[in-house]
matplotlib code that plots the C-alpha trace (Angstrom):
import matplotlib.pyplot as plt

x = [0.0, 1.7, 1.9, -0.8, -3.5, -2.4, -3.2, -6.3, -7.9, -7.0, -8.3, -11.4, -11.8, -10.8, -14.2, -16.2, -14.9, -15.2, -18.8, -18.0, -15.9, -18.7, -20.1, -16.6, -16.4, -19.9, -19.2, -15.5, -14.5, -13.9, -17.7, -19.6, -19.8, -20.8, -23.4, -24.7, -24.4, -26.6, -29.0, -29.9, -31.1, -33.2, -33.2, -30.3, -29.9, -26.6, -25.9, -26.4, -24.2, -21.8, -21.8, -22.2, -19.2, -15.8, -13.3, -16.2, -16.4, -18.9, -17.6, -16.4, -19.8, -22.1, -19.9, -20.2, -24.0, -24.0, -22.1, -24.6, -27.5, -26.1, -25.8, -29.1, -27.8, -29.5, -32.6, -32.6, -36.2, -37.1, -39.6, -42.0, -42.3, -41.4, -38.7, -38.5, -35.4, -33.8, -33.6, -31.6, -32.9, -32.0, -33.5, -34.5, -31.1, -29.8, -31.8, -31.1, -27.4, -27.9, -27.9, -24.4, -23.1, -24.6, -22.9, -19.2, -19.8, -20.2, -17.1, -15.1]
y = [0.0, 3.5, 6.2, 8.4, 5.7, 5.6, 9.1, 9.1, 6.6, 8.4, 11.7, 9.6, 7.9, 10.9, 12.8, 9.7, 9.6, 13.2, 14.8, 17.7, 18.3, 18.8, 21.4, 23.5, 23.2, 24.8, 27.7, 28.6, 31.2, 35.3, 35.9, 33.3, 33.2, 36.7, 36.3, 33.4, 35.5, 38.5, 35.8, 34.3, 37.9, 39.0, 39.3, 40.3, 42.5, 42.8, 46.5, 46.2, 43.1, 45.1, 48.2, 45.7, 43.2, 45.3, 44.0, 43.0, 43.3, 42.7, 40.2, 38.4, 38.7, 37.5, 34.2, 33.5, 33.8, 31.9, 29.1, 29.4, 29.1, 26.0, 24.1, 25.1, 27.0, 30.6, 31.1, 34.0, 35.8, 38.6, 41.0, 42.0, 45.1, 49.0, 49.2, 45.5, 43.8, 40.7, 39.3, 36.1, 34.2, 31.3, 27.9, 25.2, 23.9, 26.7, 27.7, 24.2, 25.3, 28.5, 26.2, 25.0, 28.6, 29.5, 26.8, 27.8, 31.4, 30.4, 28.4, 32.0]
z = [0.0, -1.0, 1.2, -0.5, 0.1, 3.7, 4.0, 2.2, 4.2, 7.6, 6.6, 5.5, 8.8, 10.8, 9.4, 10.3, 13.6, 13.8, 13.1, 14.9, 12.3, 9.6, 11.9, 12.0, 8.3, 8.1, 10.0, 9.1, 7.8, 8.8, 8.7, 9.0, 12.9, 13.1, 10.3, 12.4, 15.8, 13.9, 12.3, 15.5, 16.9, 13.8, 10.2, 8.5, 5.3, 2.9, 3.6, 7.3, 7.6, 5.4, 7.9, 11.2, 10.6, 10.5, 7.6, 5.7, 2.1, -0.7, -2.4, 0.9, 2.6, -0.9, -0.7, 2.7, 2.6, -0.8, 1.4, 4.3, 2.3, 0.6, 3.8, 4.5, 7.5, 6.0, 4.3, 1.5, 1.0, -1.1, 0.3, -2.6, -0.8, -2.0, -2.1, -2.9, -1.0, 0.1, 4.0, 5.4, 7.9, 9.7, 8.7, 11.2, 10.7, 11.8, 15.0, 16.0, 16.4, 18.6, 21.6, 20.4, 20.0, 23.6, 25.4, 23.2, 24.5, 28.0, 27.9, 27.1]

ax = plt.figure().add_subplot(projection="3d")
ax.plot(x, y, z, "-o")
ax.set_aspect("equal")
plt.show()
């Protein structure tokens, strides 16, 4: 067996070992955890998250919301209302992790 199969098969095992892992993966990143933090208290909008999270950018902020909504974690909704916009909201998924972030920020 070569040393690259070796390898493969450990990082493959380590994942299935490690489910907590999955979760990290999800939420990595420069912005995500703060988008997450904001989501849990209300809906969130692209210019306010863009004035609210320092070092932020446009282009930064579209793919970590792109990458949220992709594993399910955010919810994107446009609001057919003058003038017509788009809010981000948590999905079940999602609330079901607030307790998780609640017990990390009690630990600090």
């Amino acid at each position: 067996m070569s040393q690259k199969n070796v390898t493969a098969k450990t990082v493959s095992n380590t994942t299935e070992i490690c489910p907590a892992q999955k979760l990290l993966r999800l939420l990595s990143g420069k912005l995500k955890p703060e988008i997450f933090c904001l989501a849990a208290k209300s809906s969130l909008r692209f210019s306010s998250l863009l004035r609210d999270i320092k070092g932020s950018n446009k282009q930064s902020l579209s793919i970590a919301l792109k990458e949220m909504q992709e594993t399910d974690l955010l919810e994107k909704v446009v609001i057919k209302q003058k003038p017509l916009h788009i809010e981000y909201y948590l999905t079940e998924k999602g609330k079901s992790l607030i307790p998780v972030f609640q017990q990390l920020e009690g630990l600090l």
